[in-house]
PLY file of the C-alpha trace (Angstrom):
ply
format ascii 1.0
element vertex 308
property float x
property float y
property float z
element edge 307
property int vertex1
property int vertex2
end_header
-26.03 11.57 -143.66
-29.07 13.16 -145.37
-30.56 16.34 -143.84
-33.10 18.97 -145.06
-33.46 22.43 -143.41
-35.60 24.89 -144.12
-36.86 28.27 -142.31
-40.67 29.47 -141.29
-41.68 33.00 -140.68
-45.55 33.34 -138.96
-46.37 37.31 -140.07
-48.63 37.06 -137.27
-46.85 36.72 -134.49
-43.10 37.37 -135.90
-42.13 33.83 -134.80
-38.80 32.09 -137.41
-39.21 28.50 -137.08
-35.79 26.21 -138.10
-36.28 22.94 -139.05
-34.21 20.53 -139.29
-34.38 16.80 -140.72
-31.35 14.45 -140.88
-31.14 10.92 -141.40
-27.66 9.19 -140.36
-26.80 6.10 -141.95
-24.82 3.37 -139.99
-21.82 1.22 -141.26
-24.14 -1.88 -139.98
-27.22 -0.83 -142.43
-29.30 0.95 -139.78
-30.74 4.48 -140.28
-31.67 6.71 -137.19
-33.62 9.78 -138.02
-33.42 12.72 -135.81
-35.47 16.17 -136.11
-34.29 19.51 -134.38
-37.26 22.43 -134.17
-36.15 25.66 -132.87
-38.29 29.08 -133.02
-38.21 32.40 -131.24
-39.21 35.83 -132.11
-36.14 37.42 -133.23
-38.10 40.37 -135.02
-38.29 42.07 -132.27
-36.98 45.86 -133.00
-40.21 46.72 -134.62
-42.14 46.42 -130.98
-41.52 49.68 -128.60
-39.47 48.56 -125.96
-41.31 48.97 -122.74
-39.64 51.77 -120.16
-39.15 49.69 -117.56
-37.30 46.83 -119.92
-35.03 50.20 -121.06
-34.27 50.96 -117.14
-33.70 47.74 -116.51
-31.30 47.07 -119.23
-29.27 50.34 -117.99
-29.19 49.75 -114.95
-27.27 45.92 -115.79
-24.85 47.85 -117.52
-23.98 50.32 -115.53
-23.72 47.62 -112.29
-21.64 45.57 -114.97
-19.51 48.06 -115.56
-19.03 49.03 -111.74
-18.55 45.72 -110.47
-16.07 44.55 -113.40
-14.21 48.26 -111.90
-14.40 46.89 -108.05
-13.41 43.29 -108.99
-10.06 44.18 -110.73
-9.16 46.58 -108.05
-9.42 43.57 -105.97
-7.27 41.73 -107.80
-4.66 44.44 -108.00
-4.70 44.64 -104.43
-4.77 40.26 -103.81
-2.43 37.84 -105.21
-3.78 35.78 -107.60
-3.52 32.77 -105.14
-5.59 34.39 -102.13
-7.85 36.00 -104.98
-8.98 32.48 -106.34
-8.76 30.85 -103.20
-11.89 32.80 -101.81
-14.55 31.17 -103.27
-17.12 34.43 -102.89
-14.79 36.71 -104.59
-14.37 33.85 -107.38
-17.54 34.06 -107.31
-17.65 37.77 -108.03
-15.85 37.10 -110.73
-17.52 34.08 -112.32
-20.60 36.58 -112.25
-19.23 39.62 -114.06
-17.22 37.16 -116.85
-20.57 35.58 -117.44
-22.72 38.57 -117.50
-20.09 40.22 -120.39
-20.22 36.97 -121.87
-24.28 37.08 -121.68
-23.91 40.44 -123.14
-21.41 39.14 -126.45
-23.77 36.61 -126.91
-26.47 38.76 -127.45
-25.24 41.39 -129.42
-23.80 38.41 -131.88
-26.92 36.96 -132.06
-28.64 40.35 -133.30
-25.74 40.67 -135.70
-25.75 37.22 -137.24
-29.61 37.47 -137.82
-29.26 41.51 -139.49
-26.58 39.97 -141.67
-29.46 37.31 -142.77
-31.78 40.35 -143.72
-29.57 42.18 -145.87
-28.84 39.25 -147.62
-32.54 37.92 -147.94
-33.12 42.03 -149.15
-29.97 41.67 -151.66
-30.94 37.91 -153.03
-34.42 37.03 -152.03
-35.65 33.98 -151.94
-32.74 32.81 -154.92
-30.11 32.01 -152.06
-30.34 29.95 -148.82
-30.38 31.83 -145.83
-28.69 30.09 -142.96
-31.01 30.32 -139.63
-28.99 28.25 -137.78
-26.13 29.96 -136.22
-29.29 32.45 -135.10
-30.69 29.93 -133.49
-27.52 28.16 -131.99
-26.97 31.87 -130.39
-30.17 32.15 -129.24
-30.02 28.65 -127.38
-26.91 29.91 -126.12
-27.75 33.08 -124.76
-30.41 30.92 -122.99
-28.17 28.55 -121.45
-25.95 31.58 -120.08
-28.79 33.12 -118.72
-29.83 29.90 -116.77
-26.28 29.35 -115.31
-26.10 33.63 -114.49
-29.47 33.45 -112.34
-27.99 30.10 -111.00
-25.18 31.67 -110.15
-26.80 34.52 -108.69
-29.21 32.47 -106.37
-26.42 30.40 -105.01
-25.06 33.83 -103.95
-27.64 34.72 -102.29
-26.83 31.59 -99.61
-24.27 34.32 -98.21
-27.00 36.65 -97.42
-28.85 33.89 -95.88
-25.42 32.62 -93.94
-27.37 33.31 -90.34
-30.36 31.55 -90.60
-29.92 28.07 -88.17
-31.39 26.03 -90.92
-29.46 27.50 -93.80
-26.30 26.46 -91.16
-27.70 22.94 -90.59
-28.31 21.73 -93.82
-24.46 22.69 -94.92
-22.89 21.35 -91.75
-25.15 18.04 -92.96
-23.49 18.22 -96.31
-19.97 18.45 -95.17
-20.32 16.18 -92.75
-21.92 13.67 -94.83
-19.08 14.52 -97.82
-16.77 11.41 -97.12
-20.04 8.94 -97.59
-21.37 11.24 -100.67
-17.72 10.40 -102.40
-18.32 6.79 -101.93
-21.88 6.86 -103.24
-21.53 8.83 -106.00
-18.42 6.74 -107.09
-21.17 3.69 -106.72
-23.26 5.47 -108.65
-21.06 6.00 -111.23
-20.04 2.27 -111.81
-23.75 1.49 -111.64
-25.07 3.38 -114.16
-21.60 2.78 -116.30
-22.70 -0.65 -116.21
-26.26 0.25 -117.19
-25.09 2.61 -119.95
-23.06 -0.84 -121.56
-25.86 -3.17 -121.01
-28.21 -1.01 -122.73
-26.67 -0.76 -125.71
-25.77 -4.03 -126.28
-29.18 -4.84 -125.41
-31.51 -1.97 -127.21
-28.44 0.09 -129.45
-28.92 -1.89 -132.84
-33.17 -1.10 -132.40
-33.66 1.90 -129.92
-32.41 5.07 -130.76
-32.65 6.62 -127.57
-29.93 3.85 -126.72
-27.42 4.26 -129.94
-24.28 5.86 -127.98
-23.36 5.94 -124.96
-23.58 9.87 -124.40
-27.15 9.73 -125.28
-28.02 6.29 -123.27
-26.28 8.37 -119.95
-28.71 10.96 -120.51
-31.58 8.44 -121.17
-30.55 6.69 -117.72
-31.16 10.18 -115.97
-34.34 11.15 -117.68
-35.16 7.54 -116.48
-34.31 8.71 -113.21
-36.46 11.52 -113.21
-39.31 9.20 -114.15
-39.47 9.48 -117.96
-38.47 5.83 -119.01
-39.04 4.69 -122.16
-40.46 0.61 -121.27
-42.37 0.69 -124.36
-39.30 0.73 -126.26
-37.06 -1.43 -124.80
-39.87 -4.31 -124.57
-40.66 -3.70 -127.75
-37.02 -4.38 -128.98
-36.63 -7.39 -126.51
-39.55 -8.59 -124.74
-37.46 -10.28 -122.28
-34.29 -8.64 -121.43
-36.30 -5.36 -121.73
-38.49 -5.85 -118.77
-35.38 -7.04 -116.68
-33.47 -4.30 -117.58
-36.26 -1.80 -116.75
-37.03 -3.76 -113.51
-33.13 -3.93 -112.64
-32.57 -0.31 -113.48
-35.91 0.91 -111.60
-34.70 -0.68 -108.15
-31.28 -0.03 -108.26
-32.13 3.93 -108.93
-35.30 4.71 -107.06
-35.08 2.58 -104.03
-31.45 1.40 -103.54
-29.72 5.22 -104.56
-32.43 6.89 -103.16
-32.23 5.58 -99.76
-28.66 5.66 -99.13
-28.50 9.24 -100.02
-31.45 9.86 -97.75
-29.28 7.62 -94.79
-26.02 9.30 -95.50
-27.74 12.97 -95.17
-29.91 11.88 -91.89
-26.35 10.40 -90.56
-25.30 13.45 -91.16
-27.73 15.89 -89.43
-28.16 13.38 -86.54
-23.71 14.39 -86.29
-24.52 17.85 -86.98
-27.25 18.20 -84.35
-25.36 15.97 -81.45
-21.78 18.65 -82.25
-24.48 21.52 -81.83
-26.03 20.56 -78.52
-22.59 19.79 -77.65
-21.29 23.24 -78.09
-24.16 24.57 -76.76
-24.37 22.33 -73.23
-20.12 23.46 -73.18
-21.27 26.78 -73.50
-23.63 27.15 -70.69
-21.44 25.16 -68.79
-18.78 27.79 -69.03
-20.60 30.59 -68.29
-22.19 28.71 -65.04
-18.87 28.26 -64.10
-17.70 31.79 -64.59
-20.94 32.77 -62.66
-19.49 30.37 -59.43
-16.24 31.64 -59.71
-17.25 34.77 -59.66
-19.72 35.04 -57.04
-17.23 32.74 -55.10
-19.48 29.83 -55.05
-17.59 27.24 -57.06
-14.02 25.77 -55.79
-10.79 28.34 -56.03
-7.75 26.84 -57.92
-5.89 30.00 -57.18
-3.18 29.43 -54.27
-2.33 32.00 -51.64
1.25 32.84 -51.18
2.49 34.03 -47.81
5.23 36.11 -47.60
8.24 35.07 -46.13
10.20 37.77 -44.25
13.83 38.07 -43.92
0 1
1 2
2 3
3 4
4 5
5 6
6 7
7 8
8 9
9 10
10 11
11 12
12 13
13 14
14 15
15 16
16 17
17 18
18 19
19 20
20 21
21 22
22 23
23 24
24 25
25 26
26 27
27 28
28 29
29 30
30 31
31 32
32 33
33 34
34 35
35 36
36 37
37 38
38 39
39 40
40 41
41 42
42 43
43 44
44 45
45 46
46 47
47 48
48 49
49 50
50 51
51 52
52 53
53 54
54 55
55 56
56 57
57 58
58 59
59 60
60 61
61 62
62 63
63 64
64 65
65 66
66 67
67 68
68 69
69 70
70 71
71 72
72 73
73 74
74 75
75 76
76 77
77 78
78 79
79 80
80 81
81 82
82 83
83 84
84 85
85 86
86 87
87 88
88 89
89 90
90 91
91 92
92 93
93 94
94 95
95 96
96 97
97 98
98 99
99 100
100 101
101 102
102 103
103 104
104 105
105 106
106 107
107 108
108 109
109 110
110 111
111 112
112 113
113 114
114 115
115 116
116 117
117 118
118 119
119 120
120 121
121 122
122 123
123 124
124 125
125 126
126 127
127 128
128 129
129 130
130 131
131 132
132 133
133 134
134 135
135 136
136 137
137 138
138 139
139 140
140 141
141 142
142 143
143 144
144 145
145 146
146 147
147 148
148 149
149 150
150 151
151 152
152 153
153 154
154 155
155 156
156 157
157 158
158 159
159 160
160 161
161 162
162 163
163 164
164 165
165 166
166 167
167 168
168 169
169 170
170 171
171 172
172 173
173 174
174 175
175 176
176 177
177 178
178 179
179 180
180 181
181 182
182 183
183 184
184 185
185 186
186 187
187 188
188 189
189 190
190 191
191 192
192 193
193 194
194 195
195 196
196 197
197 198
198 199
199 200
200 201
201 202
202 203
203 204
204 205
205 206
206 207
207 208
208 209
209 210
210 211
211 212
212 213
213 214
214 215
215 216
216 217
217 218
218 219
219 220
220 221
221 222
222 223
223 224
224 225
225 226
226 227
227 228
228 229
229 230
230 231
231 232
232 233
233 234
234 235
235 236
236 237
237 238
238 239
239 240
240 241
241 242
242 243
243 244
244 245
245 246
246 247
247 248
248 249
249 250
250 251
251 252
252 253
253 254
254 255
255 256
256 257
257 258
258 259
259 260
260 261
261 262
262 263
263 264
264 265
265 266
266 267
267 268
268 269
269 270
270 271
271 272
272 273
273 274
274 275
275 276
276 277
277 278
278 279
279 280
280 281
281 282
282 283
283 284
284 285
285 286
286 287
287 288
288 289
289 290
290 291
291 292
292 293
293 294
294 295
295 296
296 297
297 298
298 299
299 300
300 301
301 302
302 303
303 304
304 305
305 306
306 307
């Protein structure tokens, strides 16, 4: 493998640019280039720091701090078994873990990237500086801060536990669970099958098809409508326009509309078990209504009393 990397800094807007150029060769003869580009403005300490950025970054802390405080009084008072078990209070605890973890990140980053500066202020431009564990923290910070406000959304589906429709749609999904286990393990064989055929089709030519990691995620971008046809007819005019033909029914139309029929099975069940309850329910209450009013029959039997 070959690879060049090299750093930009843009005075004018105090961006630091890593590039990254690598050329793998394969035991077979073929090369496959690959570029990684990453920039952010990691400067930053120069800027004044708006107020409301300062309150907000307090007030994360100190909510941090208070929750991490509530959470392992919780688990002082639970067993470790009922603790886990709740999936809200896990939860709770998946959020605080990944908001210190947010927080390490962070602070790592800033330290990795001061430790470039007093080197580039100690050697200049005479040594290479090494921008990429700056950058692989700063990707990483990202990611955590995806899955956090992830996390924190799906949290908010507690909050929103009494709304019907909030009710409906999860009584769909469980309901529907049993057929969702046998179409995603269909799924799974289909695109396992895809994932083979592509690269014994495309892998020697098409680099977006060289492993079978990377032709898994190339099936799902696919999915999502970014398909690369130019490619694979380009490396066999044929096969190529099978495979994108094969792979285009059997995901858009074939996937698509059994999960669409599994979840409409499963809110037709959901909404039949509602009305259900509810036409029980009523007829309960007319019923306590009759007895009550004396109006319906009288299952109670009167005793007389026998003398002696």
């Amino acid at each position: 493998c070959i690879f060049v990397e090299f750093t930009l800094y843009n005075a004018a807007s105090d961006h630091f640019t890593n590039v990254i150029i690598a050329f793998e060769f394969a035991n077979f003869g073929v090369i496959y280039p690959s570029a990684f580009i990453n920039s952010a403005n990691l400067l930053n300490e120069a800027e004044k720091i708006p107020l409301w950025l300062q309150l907000s970054e307090g007030i994360m802390v100190i909510c941090t701090l208070f929750y991490t405080f509530v959470e392992i009084q919780n688990f002082r008072k639970m067993s470790f078994r009922k603790y886990v078990g709740n999936f809200w209070r896990f939860s709770e605890m998946f959020t605080v873990i990944l908001t210190c973890a947010v927080g390490i990140i962070f602070f790592l980053r800033y330290y990795e990237f001061v430790e470039i500066l007093k080197d580039f202020q100690k050697y200049g431009h005479t040594r290479f500086l090494n921008f990429e564990a700056v950058f692989q923290m700063h990707e990483h910070l990202h990611i955590a801060l995806a899955v956090l406000g992830g996390v924190v959304i799906f949290k908010m589906l507690k909050v929103t536990a009494f709304n019907p429709l909030v009710v409906i749609t999860f009584r769909s999904f469980l309901n529907a669970q049993t057929n969702m286990y046998g179409l995603l393990l269909m799924t799974a064989i289909l695109f396992f099958a895809f994932a083979v055929t592509g690269i014994l089709l495309f892998g020697a030519i098409v680099r977006s098809y060289r492993s079978f990691t990377i032709t898994l995620f190339t099936l799902l971008f696919f999915i999502m409508g970014e398909s690369e046809y130019d490619s694979v007819v380009e490396a066999n005019f044929f096969f190529g326009r099978v495979y994108f033909l094969v792979v285009m029914v059997s995901s858009q139309y074939l996937i698509v509309n059994f999960f669409c029929s599994i979840i409409y099975e499963g809110f037709e069940l959901t909404r039949y078990m509602a009305f259900r309850k509810e036409r029980e329910t009523i007829k309960y209450m007319i019923d306590r209504l009759k007895f009550y009013s004396r109006l319906g029959p009288s299952n109670v039997k009167s005793k007389k009393s026998k003398t002696v």
